[in-house]
N, C-alpha and C positions, 0 to 999 in steps of 0.2 A: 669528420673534421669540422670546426667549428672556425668563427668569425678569425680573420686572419690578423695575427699579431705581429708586430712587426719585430726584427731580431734585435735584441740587445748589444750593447757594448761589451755584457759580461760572458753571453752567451757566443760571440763572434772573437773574445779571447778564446776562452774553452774551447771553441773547433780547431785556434792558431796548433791546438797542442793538444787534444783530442780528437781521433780519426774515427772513432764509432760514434761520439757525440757531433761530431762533424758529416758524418754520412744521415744521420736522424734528423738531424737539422737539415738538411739540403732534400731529402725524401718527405719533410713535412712542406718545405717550402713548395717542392714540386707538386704535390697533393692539392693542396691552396691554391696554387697556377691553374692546375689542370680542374678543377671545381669553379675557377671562373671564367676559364675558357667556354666549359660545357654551361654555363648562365647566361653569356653573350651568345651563344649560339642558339640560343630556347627564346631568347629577346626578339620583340618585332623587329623587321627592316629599319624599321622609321627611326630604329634608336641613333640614328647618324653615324657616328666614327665606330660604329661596332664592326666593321670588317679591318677598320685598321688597329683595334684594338685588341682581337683575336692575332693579326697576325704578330703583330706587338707580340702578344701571348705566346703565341706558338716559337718564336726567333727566343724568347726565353727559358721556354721547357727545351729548348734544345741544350740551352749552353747551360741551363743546370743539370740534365742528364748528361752532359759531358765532363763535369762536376762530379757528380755520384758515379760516374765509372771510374774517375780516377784518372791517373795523368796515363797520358796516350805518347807513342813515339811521333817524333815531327813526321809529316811528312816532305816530300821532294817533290 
């Protein structure tokens, strides 16, 4: 995976109404998350906000893996 791009307007219609272009896109997003998760975690201490950064990180690989699963039943 290479330097991360950010998603288009043309490509964020296309997922509205593509659901394999729309799992690709959310599977590249999560790749890019989770590649810069493991960079902040390789970083000295010293780099400052890098523990709230990762978790930052980590609170959004969640809710884009819940994304790429797909709609869930509510719960109660």
């Amino acid at each position: 995976m290479g330097i991360y791009a950010p998603v288009t307007e043309d490509e964020l219609a296309r997922a509205r109404t593509d659901p394999a272009f729309r799992q690709k896109l959310l599977s590249q997003n999560m790749e890019a998350l989770l590649t810069g998760i493991r960079k902040l975690r390789k970083a000295p201490a010293a780099a400052g906000n890098g523990a709230k950064q990762i978790r930052e990180g980590v609170e959004l690989a969640v809710r884009l893996a819940e994304l790429i699963q797909g709609p869930t039943k509510p719960t109660r």
